[in-house]
N, C-alpha and C positions, 0 to 999 in steps of 0.2 A: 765356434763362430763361423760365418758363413766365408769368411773370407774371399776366395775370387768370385763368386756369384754376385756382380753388378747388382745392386737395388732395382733399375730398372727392367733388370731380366726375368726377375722371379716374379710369382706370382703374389697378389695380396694376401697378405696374413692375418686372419680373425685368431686372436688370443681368448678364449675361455677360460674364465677364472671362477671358480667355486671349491666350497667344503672337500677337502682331501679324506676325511675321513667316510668310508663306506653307508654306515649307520646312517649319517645324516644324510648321504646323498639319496639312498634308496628312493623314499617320497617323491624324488624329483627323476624318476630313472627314465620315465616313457615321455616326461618334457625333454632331456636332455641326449637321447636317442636321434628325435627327428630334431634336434636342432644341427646335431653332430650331421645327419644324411642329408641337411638343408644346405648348412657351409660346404660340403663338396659338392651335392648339386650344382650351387653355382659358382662351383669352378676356385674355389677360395684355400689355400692349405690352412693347417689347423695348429695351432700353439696352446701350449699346456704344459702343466709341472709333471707331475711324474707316471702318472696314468692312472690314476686314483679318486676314488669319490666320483665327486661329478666328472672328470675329467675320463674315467673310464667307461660311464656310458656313454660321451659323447663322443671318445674316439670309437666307442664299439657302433655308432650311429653310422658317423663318418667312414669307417672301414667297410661298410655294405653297398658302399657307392661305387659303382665304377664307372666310367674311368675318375678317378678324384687325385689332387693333389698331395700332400708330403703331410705326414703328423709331425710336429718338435714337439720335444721334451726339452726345457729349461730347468735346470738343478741349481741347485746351490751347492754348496760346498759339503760333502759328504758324510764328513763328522756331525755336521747342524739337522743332517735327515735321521741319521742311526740315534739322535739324542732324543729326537720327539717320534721315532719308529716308524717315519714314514721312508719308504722304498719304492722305488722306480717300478712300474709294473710294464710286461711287454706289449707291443703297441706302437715305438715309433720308429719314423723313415728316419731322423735325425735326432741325437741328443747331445746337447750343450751341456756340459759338467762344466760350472762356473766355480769360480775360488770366491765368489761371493755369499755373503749372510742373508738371510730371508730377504732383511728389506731392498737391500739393493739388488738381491737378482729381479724382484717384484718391477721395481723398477725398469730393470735391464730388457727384461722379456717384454714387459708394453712397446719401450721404446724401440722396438725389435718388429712390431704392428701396425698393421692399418687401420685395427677395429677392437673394441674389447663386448663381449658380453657376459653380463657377469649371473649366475644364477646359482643362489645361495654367497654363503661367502660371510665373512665378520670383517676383523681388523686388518687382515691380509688382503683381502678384495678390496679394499679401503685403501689400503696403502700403493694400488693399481690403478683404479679408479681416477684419487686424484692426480698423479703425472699424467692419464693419456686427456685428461681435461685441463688441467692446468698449462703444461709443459710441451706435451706434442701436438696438442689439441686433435685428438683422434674422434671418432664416432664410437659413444659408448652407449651398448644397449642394456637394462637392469630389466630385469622378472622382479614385479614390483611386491615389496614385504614377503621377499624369498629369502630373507636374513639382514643381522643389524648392516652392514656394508649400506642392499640398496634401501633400508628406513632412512641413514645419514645420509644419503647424497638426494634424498630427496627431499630431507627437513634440508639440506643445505643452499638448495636451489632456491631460495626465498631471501638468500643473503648475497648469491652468485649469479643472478640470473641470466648470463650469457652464457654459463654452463650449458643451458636450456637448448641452445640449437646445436649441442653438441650431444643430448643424451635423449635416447627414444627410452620410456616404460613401455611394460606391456605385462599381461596380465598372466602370462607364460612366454617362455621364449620363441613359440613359435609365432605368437604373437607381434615380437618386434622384428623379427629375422632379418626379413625380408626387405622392412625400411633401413636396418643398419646395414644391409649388406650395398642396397643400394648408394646408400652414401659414399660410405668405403668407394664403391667401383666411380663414381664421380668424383673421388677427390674431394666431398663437401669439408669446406674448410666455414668458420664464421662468417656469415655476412657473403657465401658463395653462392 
């Protein structure tokens, strides 16, 4: 945890959530590169699980930027990674080993952001998704039918539709980038 680092000292945090597993991120390798070198451009640290799938070509994006801010790693609880063979890969300034289960470190890490963008992703991204729109009301941007996560949050926008001015699509993430980052740095909250 961040402990004495004041909330208002550090910089805003873009969390990136997608497929941990390699295989499926590859397809998405040269979206997920410049979206990683876009969040430190302007000036944003980066949040992530373990430095995997998507997550390692956006930190490898992000790490080509200089000067840029802090990579996090957010974990769960270590038994729950060694069962489903996922492992920490090198990569970040900070990492939070939590005694938390998937779902609520999912949890814990949004509530931990400014912004989420999510690119690929299923029931895990889903389960991020909805607290930073529900619960923190964050700015979330989706890479639209990049997995079932952003299909559901878009059939779901026809039932929530104040979700709406909290969630940019876009047709790849460099696509939304730029408006979600925007947000983020104004504090766009509903009805802001």
């Amino acid at each position: 945890m961040l402990g004495s680092v004041p909330y208002d000292c550090r910089m805003a945090r873009i969390f990136v959530s997608g497929t941990w597993r390699p295989d499926r991120a590859e397809p998405h390798r040269a979206d997920a590169l410049r979206l990683g070198a876009r969040i430190a451009a302007r000036g944003f640290d980066l949040v992530c699980g373990p430095g995997t799938g998507i997550a390692r070509h956006v930190i490898d994006g992000y790490r080509s930027v200089q000067p840029r801010g802090l990579v996090r790693y957010v974990l769960p609880r270590r038994e729950l990674m060694d069962e489903v063979g996922e492992i920490a890969e090198p990569g970040h300034d900070e990492l939070e080993q939590t005694e938390f289960d998937y779902p609520m470190r999912n949890v814990w890490q949004v509530s931990q952001c400014d912004g989420l963008v999510v690119l690929t992703g299923g029931d895990g991204a889903l389960e991020e998704i909805l607290p930073a729109l529900i619960d923190y009301q964050i700015p979330v941007g989706i890479v639209r039918e990049s997995g079932p996560a952003a299909i559901a949050v878009a059939r779901l926008l026809d039932l929530f539709p104040e979700w709406s001015e909290l969630t940019v699509f876009g047709d790849s993430a460099t696509d939304l980038i730029d408006e979600l980052l925007d947000r983020v740095a104004l504090g766009k909250k509903p009805g802001g």
